[in-house]
C-alpha positions as CSV (number, residue, x, y, z in Angstrom):
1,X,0.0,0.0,0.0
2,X,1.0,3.2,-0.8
3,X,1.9,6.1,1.3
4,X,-0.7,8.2,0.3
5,X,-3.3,5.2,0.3
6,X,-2.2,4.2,4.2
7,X,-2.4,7.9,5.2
8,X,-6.1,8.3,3.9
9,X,-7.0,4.6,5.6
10,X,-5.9,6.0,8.8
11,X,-6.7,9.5,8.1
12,X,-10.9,8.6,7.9
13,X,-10.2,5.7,10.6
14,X,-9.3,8.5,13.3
15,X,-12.6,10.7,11.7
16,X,-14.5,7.6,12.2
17,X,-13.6,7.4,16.1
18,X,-14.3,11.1,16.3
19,X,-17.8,11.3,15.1
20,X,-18.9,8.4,17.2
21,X,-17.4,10.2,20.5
22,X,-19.1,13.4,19.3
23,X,-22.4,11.0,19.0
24,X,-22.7,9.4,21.7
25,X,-21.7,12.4,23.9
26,X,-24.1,14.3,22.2
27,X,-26.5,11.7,23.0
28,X,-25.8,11.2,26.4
29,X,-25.9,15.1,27.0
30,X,-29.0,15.7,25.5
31,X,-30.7,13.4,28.5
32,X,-29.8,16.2,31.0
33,X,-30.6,19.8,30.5
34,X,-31.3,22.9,32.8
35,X,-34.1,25.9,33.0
36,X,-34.5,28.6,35.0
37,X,-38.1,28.4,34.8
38,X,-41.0,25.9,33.2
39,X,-44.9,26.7,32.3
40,X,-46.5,23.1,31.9
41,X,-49.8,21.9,32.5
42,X,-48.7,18.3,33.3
43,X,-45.6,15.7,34.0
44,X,-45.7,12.4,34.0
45,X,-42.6,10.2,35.6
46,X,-41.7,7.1,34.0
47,X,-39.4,4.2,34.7
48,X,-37.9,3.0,31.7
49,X,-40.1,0.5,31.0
50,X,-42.7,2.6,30.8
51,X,-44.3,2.6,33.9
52,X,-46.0,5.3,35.5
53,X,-44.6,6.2,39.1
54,X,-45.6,10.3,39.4
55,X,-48.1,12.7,38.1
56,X,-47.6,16.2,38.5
57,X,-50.6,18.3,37.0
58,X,-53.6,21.1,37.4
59,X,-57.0,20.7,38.0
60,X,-58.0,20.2,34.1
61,X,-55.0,17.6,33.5
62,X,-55.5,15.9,36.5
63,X,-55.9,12.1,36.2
64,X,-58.5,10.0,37.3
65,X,-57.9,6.3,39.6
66,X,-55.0,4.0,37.7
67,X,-54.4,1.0,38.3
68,X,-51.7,-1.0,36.4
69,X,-51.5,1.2,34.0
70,X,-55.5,1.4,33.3
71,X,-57.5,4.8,33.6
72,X,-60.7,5.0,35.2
73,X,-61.7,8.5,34.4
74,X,-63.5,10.6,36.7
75,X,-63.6,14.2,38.0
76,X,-61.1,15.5,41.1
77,X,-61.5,19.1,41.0
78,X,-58.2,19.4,42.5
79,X,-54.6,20.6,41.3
80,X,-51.0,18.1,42.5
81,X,-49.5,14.9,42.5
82,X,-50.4,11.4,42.6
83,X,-47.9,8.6,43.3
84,X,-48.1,5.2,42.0
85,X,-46.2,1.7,42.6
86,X,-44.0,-0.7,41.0
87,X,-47.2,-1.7,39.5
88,X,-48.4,1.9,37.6
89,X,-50.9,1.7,40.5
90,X,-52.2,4.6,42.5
91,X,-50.4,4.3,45.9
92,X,-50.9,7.8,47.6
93,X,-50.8,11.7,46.8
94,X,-50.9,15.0,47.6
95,X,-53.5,17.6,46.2
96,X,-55.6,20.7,47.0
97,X,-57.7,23.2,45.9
98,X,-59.4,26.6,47.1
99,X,-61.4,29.0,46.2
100,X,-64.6,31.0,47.3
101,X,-68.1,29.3,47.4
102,X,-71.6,30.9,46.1
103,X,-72.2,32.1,49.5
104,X,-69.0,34.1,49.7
105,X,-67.4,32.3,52.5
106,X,-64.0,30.3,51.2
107,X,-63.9,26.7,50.5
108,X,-60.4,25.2,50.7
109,X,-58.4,22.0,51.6
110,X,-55.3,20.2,51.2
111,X,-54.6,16.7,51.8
112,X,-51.3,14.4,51.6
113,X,-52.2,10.5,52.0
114,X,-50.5,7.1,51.1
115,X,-52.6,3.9,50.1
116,X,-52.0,0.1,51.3
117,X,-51.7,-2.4,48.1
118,X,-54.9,-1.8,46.0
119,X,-56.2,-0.2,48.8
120,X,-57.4,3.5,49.8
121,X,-55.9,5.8,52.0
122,X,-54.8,4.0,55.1
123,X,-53.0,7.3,56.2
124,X,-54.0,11.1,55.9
125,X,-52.5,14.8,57.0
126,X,-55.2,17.1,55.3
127,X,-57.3,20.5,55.9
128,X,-60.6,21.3,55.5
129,X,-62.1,24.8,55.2
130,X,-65.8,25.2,54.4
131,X,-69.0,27.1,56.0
132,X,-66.4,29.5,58.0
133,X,-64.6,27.1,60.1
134,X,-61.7,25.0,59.3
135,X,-60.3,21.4,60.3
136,X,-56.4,20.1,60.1
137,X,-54.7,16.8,61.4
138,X,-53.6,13.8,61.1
139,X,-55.9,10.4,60.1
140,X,-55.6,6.9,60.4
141,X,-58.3,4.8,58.6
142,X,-59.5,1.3,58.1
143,X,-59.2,0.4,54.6
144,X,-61.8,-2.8,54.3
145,X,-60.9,-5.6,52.1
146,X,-62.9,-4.5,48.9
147,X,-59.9,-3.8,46.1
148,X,-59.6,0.0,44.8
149,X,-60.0,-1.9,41.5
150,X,-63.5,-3.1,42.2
151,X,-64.6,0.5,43.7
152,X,-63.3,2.5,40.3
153,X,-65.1,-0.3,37.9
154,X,-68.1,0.3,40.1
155,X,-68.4,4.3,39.5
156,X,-67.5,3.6,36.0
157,X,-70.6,1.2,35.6
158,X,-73.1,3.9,37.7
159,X,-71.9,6.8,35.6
160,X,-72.8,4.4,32.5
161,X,-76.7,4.3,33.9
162,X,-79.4,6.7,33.1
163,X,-79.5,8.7,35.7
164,X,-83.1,7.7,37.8
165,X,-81.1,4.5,38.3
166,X,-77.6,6.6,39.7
167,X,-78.6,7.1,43.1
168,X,-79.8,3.8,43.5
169,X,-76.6,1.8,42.4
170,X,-74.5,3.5,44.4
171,X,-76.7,2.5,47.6
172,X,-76.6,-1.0,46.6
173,X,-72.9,-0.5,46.0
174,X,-72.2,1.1,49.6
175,X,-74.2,-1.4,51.5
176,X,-72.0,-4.4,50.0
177,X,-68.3,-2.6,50.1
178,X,-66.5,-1.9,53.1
179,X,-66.5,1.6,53.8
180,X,-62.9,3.5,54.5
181,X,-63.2,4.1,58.6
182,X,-61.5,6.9,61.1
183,X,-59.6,5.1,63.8
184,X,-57.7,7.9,65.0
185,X,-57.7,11.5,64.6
186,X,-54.9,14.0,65.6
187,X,-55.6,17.9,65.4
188,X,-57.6,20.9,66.0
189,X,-61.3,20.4,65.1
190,X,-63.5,23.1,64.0
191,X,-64.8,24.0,66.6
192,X,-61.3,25.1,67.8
193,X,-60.4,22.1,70.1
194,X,-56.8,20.3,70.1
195,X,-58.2,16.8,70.2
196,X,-56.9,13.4,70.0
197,X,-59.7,10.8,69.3
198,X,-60.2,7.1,69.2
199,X,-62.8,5.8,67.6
200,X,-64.2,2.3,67.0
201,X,-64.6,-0.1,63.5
202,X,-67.8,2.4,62.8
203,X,-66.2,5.3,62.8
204,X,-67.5,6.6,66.2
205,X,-65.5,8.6,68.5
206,X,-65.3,6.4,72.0
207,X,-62.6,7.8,73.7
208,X,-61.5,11.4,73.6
209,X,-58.8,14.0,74.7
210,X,-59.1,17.4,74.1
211,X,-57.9,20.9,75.4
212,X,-60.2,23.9,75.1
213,X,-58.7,27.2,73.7
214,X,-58.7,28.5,77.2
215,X,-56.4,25.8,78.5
216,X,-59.2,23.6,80.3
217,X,-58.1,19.9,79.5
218,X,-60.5,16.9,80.1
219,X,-60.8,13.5,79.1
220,X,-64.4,12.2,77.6
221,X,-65.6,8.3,77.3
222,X,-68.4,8.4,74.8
223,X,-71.0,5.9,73.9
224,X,-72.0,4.4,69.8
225,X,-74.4,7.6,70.0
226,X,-71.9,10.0,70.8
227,X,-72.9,10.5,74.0
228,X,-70.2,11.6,76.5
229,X,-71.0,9.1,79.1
230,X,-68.0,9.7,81.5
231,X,-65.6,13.3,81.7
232,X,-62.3,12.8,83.9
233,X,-60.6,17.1,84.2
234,X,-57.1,17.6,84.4
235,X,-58.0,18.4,88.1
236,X,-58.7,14.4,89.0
237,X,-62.2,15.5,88.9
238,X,-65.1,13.5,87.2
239,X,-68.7,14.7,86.0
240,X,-71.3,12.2,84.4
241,X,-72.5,12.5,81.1
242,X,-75.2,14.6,80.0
């Protein structure tokens, strides 16, 4: 070979080389990239695979329930995120919303929760503003055994009826299902009390501890009516119910 021949062999080997690092660095760079500042209406996080793990979006973007990977469309009316598992299923979230009612008074709330396995929320931190007052704390809830599966395929199958028969479907629906159930709740209540209740598989506040705004502390046994049947003060002292 001759001089000239080996030189251009070489010559458009070494170009070769170059244009692939250029390439593949380009490539690799364009996966990373900064802003100062972006306007979007949604993001949604993926694993490679495709899966969905986070949805970031406004009120009109919002998404309805998932699970693996399957929509079940239906209105939030709230702005945030919504977490899902390994499985592209909904596993949690935090959203809110606020604004002021028709009767002029402001209706707000904001809620972060997390979700057993095809479950609803098991665990709550939200607050509540409507009709003047407002509640904020911390919830822990019985989740029932009926799948979050079965409860979106339900409101998808009542929204398809005409609506005379809406109202009752979803009766029939409520009495079978297990209903998700307050245990606990940590907070101030609207009617300005710091309060830590217990309450039993119904729902129903048994056993109460609470501290008024003025600093009077008592402790209140309640019956399945919510009837405070026994009152223990911070003084030792003890009153009946009323």
């Amino acid at each position: 070979m001759r001089h000239s021949e080996r030189f251009l062999v070489v010559y458009s080997g070494v170009l070769t080389v170059a244009l692939a690092v250029v390439l593949l660095t380009g490539a690799r760079d364009t996966r990373t990239a900064t802003f100062d500042e972006i306007d979007v209406q949604r993001i949604n996080l993926r694993e490679p695979d495709g899966t969905l793990r986070m949805v970031v979006a406004g009120r009109d973007r919002f998404p309805g329930g998932i699970v693996k990977g399957r929509e079940y469309p239906f209105e939030r009316g709230v702005a945030g995120m919504i977490f899902y598992n390994d499985e592209g299923t909904e596993t949690g979230g935090l959203v809110f919303r606020g604004k002021v009612g028709e009767d002029g008074r402001p209706v707000t709330s904001g809620h972060l929760s997390f979700d057993p396995y095809h479950r609803d929320q098991a665990l709550g931190l939200s607050m509540q503003q409507v009709r003047g007052g407002y509640e904020s704390g911390l919830t822990v809830n019985d989740v029932g055994d009926t799948p979050i599966e079965e409860l979106l395929q339900a409101m998808e199958r009542i929204r398809a009826l005409p609506e005379a028969e809406r109202a009752a479907a979803q009766q029939a629906f409520a009495d079978n299902a297990q209903p998700l159930v307050p245990r606990l709740f940590v907070g101030r209540t609207r009617d300005g009390i710091a309060a830590l209740q217990l309450r039993d598989g119904s729902g129903k506040t048994r056993l109460q501890f609470r501290v008024e705004e003025d600093g009077a502390a008592r402790i209140d046994f309640l019956d399945a009516d919510g009837n405070v049947q026994r009152t223990l003060g911070a003084d030792g002292s003890e009153a009946g119910g009323g």
